[in-house]
Backbone as JSON Lines, residues from 0, in Angstrom:
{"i":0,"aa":"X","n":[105.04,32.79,54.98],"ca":[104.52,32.72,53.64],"c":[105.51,31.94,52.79]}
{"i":1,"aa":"X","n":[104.98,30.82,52.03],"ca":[106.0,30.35,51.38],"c":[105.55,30.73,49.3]}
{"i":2,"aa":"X","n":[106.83,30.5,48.76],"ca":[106.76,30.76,47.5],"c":[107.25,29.6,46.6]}
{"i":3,"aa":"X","n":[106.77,29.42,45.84],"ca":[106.94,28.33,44.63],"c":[108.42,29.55,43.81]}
{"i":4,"aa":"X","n":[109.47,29.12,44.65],"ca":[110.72,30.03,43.56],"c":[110.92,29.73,41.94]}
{"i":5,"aa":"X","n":[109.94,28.61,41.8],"ca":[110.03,28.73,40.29],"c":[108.65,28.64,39.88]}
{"i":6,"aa":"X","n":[107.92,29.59,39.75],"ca":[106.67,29.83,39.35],"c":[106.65,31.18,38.14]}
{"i":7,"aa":"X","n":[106.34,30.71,36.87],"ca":[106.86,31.51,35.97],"c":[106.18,33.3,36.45]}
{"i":8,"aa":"X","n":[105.27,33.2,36.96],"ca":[105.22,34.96,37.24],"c":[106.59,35.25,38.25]}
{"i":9,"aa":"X","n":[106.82,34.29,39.48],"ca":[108.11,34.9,40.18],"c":[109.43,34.96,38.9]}
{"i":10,"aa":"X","n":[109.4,34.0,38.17],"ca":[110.68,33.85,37.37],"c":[110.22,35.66,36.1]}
{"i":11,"aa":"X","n":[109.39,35.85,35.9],"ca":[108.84,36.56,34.99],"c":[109.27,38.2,35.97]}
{"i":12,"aa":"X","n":[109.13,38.35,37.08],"ca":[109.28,39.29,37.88],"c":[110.91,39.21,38.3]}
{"i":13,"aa":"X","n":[111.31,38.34,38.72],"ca":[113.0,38.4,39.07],"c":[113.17,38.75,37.47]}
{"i":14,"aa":"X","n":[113.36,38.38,36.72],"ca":[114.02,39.08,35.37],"c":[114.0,40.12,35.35]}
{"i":15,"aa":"X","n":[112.64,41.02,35.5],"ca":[112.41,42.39,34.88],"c":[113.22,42.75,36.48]}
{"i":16,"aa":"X","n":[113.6,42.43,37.15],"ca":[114.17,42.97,38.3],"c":[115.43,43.03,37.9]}
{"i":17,"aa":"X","n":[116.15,41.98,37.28],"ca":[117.52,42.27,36.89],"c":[117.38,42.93,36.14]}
{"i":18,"aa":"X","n":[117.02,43.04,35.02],"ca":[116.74,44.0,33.89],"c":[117.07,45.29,34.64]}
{"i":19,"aa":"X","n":[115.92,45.66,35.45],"ca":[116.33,47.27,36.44],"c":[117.55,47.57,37.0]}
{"i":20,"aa":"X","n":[117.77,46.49,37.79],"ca":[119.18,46.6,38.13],"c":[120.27,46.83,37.47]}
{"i":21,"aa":"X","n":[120.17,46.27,36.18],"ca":[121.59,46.42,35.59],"c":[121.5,47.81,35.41]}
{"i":22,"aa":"X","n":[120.3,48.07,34.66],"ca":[119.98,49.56,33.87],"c":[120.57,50.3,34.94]}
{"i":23,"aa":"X","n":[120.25,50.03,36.07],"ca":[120.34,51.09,37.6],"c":[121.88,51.39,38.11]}
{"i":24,"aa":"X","n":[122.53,50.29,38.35],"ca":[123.98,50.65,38.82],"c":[124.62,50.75,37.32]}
{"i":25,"aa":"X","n":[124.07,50.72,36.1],"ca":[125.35,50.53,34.67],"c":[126.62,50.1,34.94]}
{"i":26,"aa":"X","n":[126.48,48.87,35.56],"ca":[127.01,47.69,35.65],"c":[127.01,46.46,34.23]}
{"i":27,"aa":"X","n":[128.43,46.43,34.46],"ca":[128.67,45.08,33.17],"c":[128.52,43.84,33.73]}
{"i":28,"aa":"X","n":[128.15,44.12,34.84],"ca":[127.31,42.6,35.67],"c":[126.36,41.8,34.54]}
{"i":29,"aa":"X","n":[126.91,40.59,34.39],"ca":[125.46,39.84,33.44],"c":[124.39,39.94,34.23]}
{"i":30,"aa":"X","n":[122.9,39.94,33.94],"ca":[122.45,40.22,34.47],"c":[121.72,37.91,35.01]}
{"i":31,"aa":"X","n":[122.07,37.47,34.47],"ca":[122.08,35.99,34.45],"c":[123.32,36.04,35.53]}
{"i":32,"aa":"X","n":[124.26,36.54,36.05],"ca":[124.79,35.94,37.23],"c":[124.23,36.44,38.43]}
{"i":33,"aa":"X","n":[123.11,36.95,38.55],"ca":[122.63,37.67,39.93],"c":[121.88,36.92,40.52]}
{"i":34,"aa":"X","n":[122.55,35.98,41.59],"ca":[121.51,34.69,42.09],"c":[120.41,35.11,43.3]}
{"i":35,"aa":"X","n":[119.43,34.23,43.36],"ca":[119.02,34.78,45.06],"c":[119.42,35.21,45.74]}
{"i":36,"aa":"X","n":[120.59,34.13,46.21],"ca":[121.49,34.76,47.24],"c":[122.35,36.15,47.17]}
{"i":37,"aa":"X","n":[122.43,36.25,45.75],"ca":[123.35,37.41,45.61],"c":[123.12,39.08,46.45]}
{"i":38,"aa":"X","n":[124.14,39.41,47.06],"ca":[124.26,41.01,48.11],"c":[124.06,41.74,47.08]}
{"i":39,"aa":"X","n":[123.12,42.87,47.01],"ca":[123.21,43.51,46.01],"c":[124.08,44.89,45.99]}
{"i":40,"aa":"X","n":[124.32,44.94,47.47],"ca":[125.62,45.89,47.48],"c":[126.92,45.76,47.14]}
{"i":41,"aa":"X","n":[126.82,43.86,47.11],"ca":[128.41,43.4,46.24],"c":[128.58,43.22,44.92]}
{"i":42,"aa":"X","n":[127.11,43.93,43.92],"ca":[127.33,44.58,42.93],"c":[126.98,45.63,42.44]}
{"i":43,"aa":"X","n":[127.35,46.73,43.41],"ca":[127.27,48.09,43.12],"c":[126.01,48.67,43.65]}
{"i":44,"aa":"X","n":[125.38,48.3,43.95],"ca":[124.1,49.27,44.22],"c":[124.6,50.09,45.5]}
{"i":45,"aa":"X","n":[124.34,51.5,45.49],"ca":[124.92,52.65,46.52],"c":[122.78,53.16,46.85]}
{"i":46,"aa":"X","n":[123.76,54.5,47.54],"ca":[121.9,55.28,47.98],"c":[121.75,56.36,46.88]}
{"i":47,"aa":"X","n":[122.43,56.11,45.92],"ca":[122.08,56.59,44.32],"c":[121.6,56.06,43.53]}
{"i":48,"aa":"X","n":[122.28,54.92,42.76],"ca":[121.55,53.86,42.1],"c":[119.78,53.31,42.64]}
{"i":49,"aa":"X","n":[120.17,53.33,43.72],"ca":[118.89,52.16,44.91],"c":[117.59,52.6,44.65]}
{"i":50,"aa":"X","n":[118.31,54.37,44.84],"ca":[116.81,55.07,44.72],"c":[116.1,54.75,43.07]}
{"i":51,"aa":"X","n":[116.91,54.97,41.93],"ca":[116.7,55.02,40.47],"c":[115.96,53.44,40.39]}
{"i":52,"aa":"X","n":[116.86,52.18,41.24],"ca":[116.21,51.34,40.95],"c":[114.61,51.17,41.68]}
{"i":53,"aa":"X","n":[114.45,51.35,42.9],"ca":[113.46,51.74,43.34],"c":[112.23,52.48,42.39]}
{"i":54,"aa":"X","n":[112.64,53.34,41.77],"ca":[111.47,54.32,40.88],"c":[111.74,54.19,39.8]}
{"i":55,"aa":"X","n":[112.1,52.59,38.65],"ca":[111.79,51.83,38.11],"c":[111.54,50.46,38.23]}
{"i":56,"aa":"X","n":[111.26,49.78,39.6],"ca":[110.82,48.94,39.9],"c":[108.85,49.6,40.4]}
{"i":57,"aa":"X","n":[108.8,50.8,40.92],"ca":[107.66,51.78,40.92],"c":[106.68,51.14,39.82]}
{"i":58,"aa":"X","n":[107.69,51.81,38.49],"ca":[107.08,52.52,37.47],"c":[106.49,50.78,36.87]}
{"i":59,"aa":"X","n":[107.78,50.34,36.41],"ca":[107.16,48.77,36.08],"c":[105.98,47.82,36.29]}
{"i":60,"aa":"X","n":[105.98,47.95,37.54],"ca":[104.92,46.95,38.14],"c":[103.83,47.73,38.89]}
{"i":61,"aa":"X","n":[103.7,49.14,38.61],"ca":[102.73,49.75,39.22],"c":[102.13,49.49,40.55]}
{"i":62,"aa":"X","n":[103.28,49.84,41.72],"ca":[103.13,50.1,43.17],"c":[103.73,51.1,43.35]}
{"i":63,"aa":"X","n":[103.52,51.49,44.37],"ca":[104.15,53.03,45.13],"c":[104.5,52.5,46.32]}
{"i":64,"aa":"X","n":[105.87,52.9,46.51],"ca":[106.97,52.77,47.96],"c":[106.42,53.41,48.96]}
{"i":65,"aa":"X","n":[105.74,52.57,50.23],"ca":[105.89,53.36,51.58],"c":[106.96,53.7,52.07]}
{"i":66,"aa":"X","n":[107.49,55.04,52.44],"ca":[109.25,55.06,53.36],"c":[109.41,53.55,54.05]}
{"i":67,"aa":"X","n":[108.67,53.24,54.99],"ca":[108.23,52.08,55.98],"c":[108.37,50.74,55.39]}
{"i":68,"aa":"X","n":[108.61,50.49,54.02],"ca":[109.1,49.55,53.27],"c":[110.24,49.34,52.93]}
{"i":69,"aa":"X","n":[110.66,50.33,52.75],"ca":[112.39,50.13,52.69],"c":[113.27,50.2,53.85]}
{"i":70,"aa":"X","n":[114.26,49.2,53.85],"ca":[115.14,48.89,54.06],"c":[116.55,48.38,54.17]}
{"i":71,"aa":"X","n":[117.66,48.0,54.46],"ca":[118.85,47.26,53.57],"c":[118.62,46.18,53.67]}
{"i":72,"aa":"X","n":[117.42,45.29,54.49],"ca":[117.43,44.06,54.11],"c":[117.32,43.63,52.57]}
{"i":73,"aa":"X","n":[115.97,44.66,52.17],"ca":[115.93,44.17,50.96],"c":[116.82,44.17,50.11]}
{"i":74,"aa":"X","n":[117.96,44.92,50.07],"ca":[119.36,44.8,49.17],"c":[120.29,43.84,49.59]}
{"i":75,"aa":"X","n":[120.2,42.95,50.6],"ca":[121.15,42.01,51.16],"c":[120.93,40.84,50.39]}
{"i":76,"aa":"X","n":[120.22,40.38,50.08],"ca":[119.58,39.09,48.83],"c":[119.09,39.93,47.9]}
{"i":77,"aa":"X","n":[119.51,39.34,46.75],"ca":[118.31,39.69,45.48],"c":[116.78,38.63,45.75]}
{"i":78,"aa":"X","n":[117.1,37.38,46.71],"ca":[115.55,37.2,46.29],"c":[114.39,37.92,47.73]}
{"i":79,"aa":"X","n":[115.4,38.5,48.53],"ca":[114.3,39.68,49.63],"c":[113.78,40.13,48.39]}
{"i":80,"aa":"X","n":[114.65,40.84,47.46],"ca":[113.77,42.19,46.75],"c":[112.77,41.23,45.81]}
{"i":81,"aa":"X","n":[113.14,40.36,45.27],"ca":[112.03,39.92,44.58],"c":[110.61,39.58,44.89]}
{"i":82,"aa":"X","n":[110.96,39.17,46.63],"ca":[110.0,38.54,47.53],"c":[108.95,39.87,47.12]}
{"i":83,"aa":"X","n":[110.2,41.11,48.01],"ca":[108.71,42.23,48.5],"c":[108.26,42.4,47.11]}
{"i":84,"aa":"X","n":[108.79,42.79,45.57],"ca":[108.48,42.7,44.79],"c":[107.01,42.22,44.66]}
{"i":85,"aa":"X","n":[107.31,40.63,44.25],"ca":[106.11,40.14,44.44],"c":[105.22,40.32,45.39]}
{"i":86,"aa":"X","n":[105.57,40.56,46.54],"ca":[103.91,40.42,47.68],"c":[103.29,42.41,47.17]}
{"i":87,"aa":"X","n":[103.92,43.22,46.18],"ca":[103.43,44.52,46.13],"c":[102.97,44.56,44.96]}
{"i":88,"aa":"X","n":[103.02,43.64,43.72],"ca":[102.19,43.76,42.47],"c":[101.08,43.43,42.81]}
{"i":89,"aa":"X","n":[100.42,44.16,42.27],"ca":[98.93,44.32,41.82],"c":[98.75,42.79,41.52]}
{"i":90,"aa":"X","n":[97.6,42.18,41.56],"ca":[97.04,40.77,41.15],"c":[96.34,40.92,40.01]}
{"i":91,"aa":"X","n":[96.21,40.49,39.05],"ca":[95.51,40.72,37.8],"c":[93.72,39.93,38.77]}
């Protein structure tokens, strides 16, 4: 599956993703330095935070987590999480 990485709903969705994140680890991380590539365990996210961000990434975009969906891939890149992100919102 390929993605247009700059397609303003993906750009519109990675934001509100950093947005969560920061809120999630309360991290003084800008939330403008968190690239695709970026590990998200090499800025703080633990199996505390992950979950909080998880069940405001939920609440936001209105999907519900299968166990069977998660994994640490998705925390190894920020743009995995954006990917599954996107392929789990709802389509207007």
């Amino acid at each position: 599956m390929t993605h247009d990485t700059h397609s303003p709903r993906r750009e519109e969705i990675a934001a509100t993703i950093r947005s969560c994140l920061v809120s999630a680890i309360g991290s003084t991380v800008a939330a403008d330095l968190i690239a695709d590539d970026t590990n998200l365990f090499d800025v703080g996210v633990d199996s505390m935070n992950m979950t909080d961000l998880l069940l405001q990434l939920e609440e936001r975009f209105g999907f519900t987590l299968a166990p069977e969906d998660l994994s640490a891939d998705l925390f190894m890149r920020f743009s995995n999480l954006v990917d599954f992100v996107e392929s789990h919102v709802p389509r207007d």
